[in-house]
Structure formats: structure tokens, C-alpha cells
DRENDO-1510 file (C-alpha; in Angstrom, 1 decimal, always signed):
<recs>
REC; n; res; u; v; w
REC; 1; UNK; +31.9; +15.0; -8.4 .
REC; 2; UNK; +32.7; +18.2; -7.4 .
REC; 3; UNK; +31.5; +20.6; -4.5 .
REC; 4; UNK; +30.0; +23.6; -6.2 .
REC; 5; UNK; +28.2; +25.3; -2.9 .
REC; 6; UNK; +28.1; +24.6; +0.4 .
REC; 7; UNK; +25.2; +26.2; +2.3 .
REC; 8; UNK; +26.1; +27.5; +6.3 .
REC; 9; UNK; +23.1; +26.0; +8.3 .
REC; 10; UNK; +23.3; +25.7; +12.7 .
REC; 11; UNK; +21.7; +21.6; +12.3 .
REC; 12; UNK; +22.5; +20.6; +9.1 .
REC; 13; UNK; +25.8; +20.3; +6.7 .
REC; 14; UNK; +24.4; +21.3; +3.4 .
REC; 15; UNK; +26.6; +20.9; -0.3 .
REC; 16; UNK; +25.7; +21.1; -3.6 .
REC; 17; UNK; +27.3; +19.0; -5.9 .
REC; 18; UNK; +27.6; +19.2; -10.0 .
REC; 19; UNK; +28.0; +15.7; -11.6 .
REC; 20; UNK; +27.1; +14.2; -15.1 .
REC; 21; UNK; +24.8; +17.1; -16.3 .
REC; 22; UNK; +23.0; +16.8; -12.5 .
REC; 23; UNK; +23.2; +18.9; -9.6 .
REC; 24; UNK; +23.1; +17.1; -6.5 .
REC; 25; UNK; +21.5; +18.1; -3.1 .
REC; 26; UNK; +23.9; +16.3; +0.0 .
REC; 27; UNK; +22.0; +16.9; +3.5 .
REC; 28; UNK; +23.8; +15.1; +6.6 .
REC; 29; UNK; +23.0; +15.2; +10.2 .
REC; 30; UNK; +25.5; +13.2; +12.3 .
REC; 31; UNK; +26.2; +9.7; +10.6 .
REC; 32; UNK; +22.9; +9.8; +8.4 .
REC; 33; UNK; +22.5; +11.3; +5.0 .
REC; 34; UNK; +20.3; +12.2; +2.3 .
REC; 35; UNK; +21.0; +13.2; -1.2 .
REC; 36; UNK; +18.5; +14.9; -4.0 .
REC; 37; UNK; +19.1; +14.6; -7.6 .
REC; 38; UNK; +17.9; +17.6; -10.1 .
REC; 39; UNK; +18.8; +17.4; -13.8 .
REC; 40; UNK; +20.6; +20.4; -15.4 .
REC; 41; UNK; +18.1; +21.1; -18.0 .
REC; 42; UNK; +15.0; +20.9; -14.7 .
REC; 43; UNK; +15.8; +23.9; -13.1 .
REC; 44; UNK; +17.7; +27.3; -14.1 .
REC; 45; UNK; +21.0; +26.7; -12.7 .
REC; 46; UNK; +22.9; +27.1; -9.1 .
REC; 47; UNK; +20.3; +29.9; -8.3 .
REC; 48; UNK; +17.2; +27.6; -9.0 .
REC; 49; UNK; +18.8; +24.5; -7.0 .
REC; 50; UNK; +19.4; +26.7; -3.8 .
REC; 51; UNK; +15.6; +28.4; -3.8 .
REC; 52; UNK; +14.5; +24.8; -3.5 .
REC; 53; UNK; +16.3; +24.4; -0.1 .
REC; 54; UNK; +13.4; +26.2; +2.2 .
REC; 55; UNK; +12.6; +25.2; +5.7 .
REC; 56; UNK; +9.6; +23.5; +4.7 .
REC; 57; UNK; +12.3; +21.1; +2.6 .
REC; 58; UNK; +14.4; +21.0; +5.9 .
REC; 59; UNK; +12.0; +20.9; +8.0 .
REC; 60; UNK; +10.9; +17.2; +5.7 .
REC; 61; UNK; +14.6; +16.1; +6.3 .
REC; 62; UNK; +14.6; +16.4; +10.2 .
REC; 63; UNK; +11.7; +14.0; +10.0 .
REC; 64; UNK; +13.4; +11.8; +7.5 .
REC; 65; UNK; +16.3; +12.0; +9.6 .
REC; 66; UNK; +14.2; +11.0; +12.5 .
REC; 67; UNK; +12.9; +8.1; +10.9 .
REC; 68; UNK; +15.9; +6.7; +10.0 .
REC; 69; UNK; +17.8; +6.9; +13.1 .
REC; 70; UNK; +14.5; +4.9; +14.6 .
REC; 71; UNK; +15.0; +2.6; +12.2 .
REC; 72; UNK; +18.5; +1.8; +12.3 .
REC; 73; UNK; +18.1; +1.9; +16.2 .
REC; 74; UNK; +15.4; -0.6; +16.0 .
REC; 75; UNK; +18.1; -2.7; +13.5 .
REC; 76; UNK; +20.7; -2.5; +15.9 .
REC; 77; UNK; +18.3; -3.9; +18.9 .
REC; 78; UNK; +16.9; -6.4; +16.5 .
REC; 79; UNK; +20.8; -7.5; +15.9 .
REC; 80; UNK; +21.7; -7.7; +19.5 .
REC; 81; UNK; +18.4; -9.7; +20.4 .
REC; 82; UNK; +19.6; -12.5; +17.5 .
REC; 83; UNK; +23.2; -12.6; +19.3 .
REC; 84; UNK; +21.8; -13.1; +22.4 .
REC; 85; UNK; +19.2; -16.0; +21.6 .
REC; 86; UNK; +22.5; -17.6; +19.3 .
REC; 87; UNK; +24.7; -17.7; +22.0 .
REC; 88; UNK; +22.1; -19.7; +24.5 .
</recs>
């Protein structure tokens, strides 16, 4: 897999990756990622994939992102919680 764009954004770190006949979309915020899939033969090439990154799309992974840092804070609590009733 190889890096084939990388996108300059002030909250996100945005690549664009080209691997078996697929481009792939890589957004990461801190320690969470997400990743978007596109098939070579869906969209028009490199040009196509980038036109799909608007705000509205980022705008969709800063809630995503949000969401999933709740979640995996809520996991974390849930973990501590089952230490601390183990331990008594």
C-alpha cells in the first residue's frame, strides 16, 4: 500500500492510498482513525477521489470521531469499574 496524496488540513491528517485496484481514503484525528474504500473502476481516478473530500464529508468524520472517543471513553470507565468490584 502505498501513499499516493496526502491532503494539508489544520484538524485532520488526510492520505490517499492506492492498493489492489482500490483507492483508499485514511482520516485520523489523534489515536482514532477512519478509512474509506473506493474501487478503481467507481470513480475517475486521483481527481474524482479528492472531490469527494468536502467539508460536509469532514464535517461527518468529526462526529464520527466524536462518537468514538465517547465510546472508547465509556469502555475505558466500564473497564476500571470491573477492576474495582474484582479486587473487593
Amino acid at each position: 500500500m502505498r501513499v499516493i496524496e496526502e491532503i494539508e488540513h489544520p484538524r485532520f491528517k488526510i492520505q490517499i492510498f492506492n492498493f489492489n485496484n482500490k483507492y483508499i481514503v485514511k482520516v485520523e484525528l489523534g489515536q482514532f482513525e477512519q478509512t474509506y474504500k473506493i474501487g478503481e473502476i467507481d470513480v475517475m481516478g486521483l481527481a474524482d477521489v479528492k472531490a469527494m473530500i468536502t467539508s460536509d464529508f469532514l464535517q461527518g468524520c468529526l462526529n464520527r470521531f466524536v462518537d468514538m472517543r465517547a465510546d472508547w471513553e465509556k469502555s475505558f470507565r466500564n473497564k476500571n469499574v470491573q477492576e474495582n468490584s474484582e479486587t473487593k
